[in-house]
Structures are given as C-alpha cells and as structure tokens.
C-alpha positions as CSV (number, residue, x, y, z in Angstrom):
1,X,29.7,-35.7,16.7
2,X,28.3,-32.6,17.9
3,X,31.5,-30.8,19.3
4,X,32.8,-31.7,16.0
5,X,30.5,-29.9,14.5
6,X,30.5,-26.9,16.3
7,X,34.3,-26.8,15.7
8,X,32.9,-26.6,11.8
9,X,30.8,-24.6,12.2
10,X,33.4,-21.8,14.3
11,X,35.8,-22.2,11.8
12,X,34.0,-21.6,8.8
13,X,32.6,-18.7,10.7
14,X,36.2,-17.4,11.1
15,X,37.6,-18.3,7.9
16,X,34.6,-17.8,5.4
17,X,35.4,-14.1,4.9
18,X,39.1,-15.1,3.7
19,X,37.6,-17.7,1.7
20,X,35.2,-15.6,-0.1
21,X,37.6,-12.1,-0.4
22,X,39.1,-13.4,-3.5
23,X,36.2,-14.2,-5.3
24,X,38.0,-15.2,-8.8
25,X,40.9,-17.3,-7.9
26,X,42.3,-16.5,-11.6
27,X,45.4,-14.2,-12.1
28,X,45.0,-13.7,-15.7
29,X,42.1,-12.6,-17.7
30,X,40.9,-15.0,-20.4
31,X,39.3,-13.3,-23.5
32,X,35.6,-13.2,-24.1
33,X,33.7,-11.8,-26.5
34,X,29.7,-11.1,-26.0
35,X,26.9,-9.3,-26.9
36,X,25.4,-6.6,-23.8
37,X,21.4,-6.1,-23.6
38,X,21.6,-2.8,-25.8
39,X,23.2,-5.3,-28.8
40,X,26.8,-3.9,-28.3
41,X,29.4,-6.4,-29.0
42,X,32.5,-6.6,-26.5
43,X,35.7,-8.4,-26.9
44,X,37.8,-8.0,-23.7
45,X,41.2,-8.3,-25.5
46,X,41.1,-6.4,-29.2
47,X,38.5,-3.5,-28.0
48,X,40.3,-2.6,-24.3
49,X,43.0,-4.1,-23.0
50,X,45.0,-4.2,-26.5
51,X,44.0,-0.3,-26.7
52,X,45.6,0.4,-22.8
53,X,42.4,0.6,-21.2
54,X,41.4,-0.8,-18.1
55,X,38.4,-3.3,-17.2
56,X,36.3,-3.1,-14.1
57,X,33.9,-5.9,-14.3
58,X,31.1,-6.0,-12.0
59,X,29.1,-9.7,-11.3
60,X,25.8,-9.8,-9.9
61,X,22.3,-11.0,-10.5
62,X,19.3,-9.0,-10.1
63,X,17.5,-10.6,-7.0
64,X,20.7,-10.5,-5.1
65,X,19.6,-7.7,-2.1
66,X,23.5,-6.9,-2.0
67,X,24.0,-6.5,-5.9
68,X,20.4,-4.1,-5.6
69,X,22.2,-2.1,-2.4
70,X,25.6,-1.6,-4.0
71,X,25.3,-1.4,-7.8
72,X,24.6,2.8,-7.6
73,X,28.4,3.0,-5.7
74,X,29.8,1.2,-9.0
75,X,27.8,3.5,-11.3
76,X,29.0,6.6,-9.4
77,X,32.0,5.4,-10.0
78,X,31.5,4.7,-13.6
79,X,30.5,8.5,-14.1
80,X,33.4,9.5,-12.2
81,X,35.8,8.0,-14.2
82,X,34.5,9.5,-17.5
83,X,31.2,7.2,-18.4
84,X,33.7,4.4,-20.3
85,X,35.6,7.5,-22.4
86,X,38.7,7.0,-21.0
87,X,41.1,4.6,-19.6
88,X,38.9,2.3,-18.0
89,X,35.7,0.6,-19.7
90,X,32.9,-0.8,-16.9
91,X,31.1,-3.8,-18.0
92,X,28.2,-5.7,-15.5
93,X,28.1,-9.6,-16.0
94,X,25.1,-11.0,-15.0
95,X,24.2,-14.6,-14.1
96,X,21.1,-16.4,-14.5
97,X,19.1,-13.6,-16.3
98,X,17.2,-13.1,-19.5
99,X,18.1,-9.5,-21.4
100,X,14.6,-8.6,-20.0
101,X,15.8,-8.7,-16.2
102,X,18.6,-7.3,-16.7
103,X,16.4,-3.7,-18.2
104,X,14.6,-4.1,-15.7
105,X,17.0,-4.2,-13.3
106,X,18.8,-1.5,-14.4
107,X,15.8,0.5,-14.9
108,X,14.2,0.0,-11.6
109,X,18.1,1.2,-10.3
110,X,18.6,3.8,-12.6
111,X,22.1,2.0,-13.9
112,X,24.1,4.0,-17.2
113,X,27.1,1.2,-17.5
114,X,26.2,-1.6,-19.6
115,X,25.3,-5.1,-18.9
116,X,25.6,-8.6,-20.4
117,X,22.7,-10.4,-19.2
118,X,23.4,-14.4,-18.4
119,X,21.4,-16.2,-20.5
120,X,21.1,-14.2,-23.4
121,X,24.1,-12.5,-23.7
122,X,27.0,-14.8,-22.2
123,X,27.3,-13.7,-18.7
124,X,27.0,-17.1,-17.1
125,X,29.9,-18.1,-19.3
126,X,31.9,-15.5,-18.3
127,X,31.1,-16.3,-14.9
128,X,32.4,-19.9,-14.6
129,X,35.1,-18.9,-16.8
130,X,36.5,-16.6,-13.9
131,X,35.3,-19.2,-11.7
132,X,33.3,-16.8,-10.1
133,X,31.9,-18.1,-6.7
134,X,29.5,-15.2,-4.8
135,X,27.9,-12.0,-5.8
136,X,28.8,-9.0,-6.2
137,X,32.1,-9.0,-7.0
138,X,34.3,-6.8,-8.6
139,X,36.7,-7.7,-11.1
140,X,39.5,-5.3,-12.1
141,X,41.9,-6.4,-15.4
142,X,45.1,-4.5,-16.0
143,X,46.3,-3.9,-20.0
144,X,48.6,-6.5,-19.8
145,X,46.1,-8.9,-18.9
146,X,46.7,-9.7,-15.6
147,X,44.5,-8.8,-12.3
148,X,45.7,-6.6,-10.0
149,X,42.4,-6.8,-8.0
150,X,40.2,-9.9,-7.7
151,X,37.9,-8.2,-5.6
152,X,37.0,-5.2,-4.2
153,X,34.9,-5.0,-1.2
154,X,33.8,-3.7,1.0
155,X,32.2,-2.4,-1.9
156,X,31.3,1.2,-2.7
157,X,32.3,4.4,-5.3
158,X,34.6,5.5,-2.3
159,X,36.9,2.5,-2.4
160,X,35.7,1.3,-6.7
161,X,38.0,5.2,-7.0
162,X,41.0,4.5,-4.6
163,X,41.6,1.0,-6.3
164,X,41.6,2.6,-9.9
165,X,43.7,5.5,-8.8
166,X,46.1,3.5,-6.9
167,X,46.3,1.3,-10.6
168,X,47.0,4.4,-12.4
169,X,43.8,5.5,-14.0
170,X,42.6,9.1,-13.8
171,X,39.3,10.3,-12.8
172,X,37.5,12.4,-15.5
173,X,34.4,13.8,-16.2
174,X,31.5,12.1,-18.0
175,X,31.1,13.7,-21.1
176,X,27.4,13.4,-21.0
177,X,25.7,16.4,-19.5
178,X,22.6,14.1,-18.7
179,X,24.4,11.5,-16.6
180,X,26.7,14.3,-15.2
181,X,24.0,16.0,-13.9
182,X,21.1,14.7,-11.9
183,X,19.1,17.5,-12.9
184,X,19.6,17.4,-16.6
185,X,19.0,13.2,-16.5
186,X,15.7,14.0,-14.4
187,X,14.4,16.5,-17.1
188,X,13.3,14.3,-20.0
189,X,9.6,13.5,-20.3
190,X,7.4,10.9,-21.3
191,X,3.6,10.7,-21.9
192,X,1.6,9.3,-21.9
193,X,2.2,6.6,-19.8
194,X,0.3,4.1,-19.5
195,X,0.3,5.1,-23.9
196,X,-1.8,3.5,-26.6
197,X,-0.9,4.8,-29.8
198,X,2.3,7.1,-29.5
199,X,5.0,8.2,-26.8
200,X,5.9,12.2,-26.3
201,X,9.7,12.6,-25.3
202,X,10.5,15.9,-24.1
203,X,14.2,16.6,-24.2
204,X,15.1,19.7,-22.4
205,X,18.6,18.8,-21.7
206,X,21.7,20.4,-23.9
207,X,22.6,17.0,-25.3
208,X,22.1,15.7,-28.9
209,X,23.0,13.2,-31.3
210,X,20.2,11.2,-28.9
211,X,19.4,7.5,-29.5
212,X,16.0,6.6,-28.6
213,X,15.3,2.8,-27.9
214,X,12.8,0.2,-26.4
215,X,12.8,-2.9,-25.1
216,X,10.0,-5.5,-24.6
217,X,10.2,-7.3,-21.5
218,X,12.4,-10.0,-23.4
219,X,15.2,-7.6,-23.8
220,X,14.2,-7.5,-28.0
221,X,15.0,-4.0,-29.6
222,X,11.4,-2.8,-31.0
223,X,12.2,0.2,-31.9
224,X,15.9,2.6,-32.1
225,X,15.5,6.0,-33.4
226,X,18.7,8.0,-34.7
227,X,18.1,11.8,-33.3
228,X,20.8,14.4,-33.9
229,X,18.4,17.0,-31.9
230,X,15.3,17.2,-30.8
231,X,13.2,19.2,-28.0
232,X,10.3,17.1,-28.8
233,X,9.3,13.5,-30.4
234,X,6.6,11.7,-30.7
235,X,7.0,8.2,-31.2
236,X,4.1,5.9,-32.5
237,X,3.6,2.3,-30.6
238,X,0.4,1.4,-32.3
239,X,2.0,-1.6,-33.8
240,X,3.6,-2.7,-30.5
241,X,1.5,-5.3,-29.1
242,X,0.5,-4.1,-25.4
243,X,2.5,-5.1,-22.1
244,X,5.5,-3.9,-20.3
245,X,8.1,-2.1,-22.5
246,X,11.5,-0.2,-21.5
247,X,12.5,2.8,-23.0
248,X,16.0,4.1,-23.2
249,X,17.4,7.4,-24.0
250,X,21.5,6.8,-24.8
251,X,24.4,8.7,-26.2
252,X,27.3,7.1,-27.6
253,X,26.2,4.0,-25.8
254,X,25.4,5.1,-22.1
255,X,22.1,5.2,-20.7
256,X,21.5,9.6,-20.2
257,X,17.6,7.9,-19.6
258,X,15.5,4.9,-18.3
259,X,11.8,4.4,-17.7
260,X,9.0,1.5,-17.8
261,X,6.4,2.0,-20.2
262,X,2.9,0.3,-20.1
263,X,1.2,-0.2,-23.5
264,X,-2.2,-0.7,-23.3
C-alpha cells in the first residue's frame, strides 16, 4: 500500500504540470455577456470578436498570492498593447468575489484593465463555463472564435507580448497620458483623507474628459461625475455614510487613477 502510494504520489509530481498547462480544456469560445465592477456591459461575441478584435482573458481571485504577484505583468501588457483601443480587449474574470474585492484588489495593485467580479458580476459562470480548473490563467480567443492559446504561463508582460505578436496583434501605445506615464498617473491628489464632508482632486495631468467615481466597499457606484476639464474639484461626501470607500479616476473606461478613501 505504501509503495503504491509513493508511485502516486511521483507521478503526479511528474505529470501535474502537463495536467495543469492547459488550464481550459475548451477549443472554442462560448459567448457570455456580463456586467464588470465599473457597470460596463460586455458581450464577448457582438462587442469584439464580431468587430476583429482579440480577447485576452485573465482568471484569478484576489487571495491567490500568484494572481497578487503576476497581475502587474498582464496590466503592462494591457498598456502595451494600447489600453483595450485596439485589436485586442483585456478582460479579468474573477471567482468567488463580491464587486467590493475585486476594487479593492485592484486598488491595493494599482490594476487599469477591467474586472468582472464572481459573484456579482458573472465571473464564476464564466469560469465553469471554460471549465476553468487553477488560477491564474490566461485565456486568449481569436476572432473567429476559436483559442489559439489556453494558457499562457509562465506568466508575465514578456511572454502575455510574444503570444499576441506571434497571433498577429500589434503593440500600440495607450492613448491615455496618465496610464502611459507613471509620472502623470502618480500626480493626481486627494485630500483630505481620512475626509468628512468633501474630497479635493487635484488634476495636474494633460488629460480631460475625466470621469470621477466611488465605490463603497460593496462595489455600489455612489457617486460618477462627468468632467471635461478640471485642475481642481471638490467633491462633497457629507451624505455618504462613513467607512471604506474607493475612488476612481477613468477615461473612456480605463482606470488613469485608484485610491482608498476613509470617511469618517
């Protein structure tokens, strides 16, 4: 009994790698449609592959150590192929957490590619619908529906570029000067924090047509501001109830700015 299961236990050693390589055993990409935690509807078929665009999706959940370590490589990469502008649109499935988690996830990482969150947005569905088995993996889906990749590992920007490249898409630069440059998406300000009554944003950055949002630790939208240009906005919170609040700064959908805010 024992010698049989150290035989086991060598070959799963030994063969678990193959085993977990190919972590959607699916060919072809079924269509889903869901909501990510900024309220952005997605349909995988009629919004980007129809349209000759690429998708790279990204599985993980938020306590994974792995999915903490690698998610930056997959947002360099998302910047270097043009922020979701051109041919190929990133989109993070999460399992297993609220909207909430999933800001605060990508605000304690500093993420700008957007995320549907597993239970409130649909992620765990998508997840057992591509019968996906460990995290992170990467999911690339071709225009014509099929997938050319299943996973990409060992996983970072270096090897998330050669994959696309190799399929045909071209890198390009983010149109956003605040996520192209780490000095522009450093510059915006906000105080006070902790705040009671009103938040100051400083925007010294050259971008505008701005959107201003924030979350409560749910993931529930409690306030989106329209601004076509601004150097400086107050915003008043003295309606908000106090607690742990996340604020986002966005253009045309991607995340130029993240921070926790603490109402008091």
């Amino acid at each position: 009994m024992i010698r049989k299961l150290q035989i086991f236990l060598l070959s799963f050693i030994l063969f678990a790698p193959l085993i977990l390589k190919s972590q959607t055993p699916l060919t072809d990409a079924p269509n889903f449609n869901v909501l990510d935690d900024r309220g952005n509807y997605h349909d995988l078929y009629s919004m980007y592959l129809d349209n000759g665009k690429y998708v790279l999706l990204y599985f993980f959940y938020d306590t994974c150590y792995v999915s903490q370590t690698n998610v930056p490589e997959v947002d360099n990469a998302y910047i270097k192929f043009g922020c979701n502008t051109n041919d190929v649109f990133f989109l993070g499935i999460n399992y297993n957490n609220t909207d909430g988690e999933v800001l605060a996830f990508e605000n304690m990482l500093g993420l700008h590619f957007p995320n549907v969150s597993g239970i409130d947005g649909g992620g765990n569905d998508i997840v057992n619908l591509f019968q996906v088995i460990a995290f992170p993996t990467i999911v690339l889906i071709a225009p014509d529906r099929t997938i050319p990749l299943q996973d990409i590992w060992p996983l970072s920007s270096v090897n998330i570029v050669d994959e696309l490249v190799t399929a045909g898409v071209d890198t390009i630069a983010c149109p956003y000067a605040a996520v192209n440059n780490p000095k522009d998406f450093s510059s915006f300000q906000i105080y006070p924090n902790p705040a009671k009554d009103w938040i100051n944003i400083s925007n010294p950055s050259e971008d505008t047509n701005l959107t201003i949002k924030l979350f409560d630790y749910l993931g529930q939208s409690v306030i989106n501001k329209n601004l076509s240009q601004f150097t400086k906005e107050k915003i008043d919170v003295s309606h908000l109830k106090s607690g742990i609040y996340f604020l986002q700064i966005l253009k045309s959908n991607a995340i130029l700015f993240s921070k926790k805010i603490i109402l008091l």
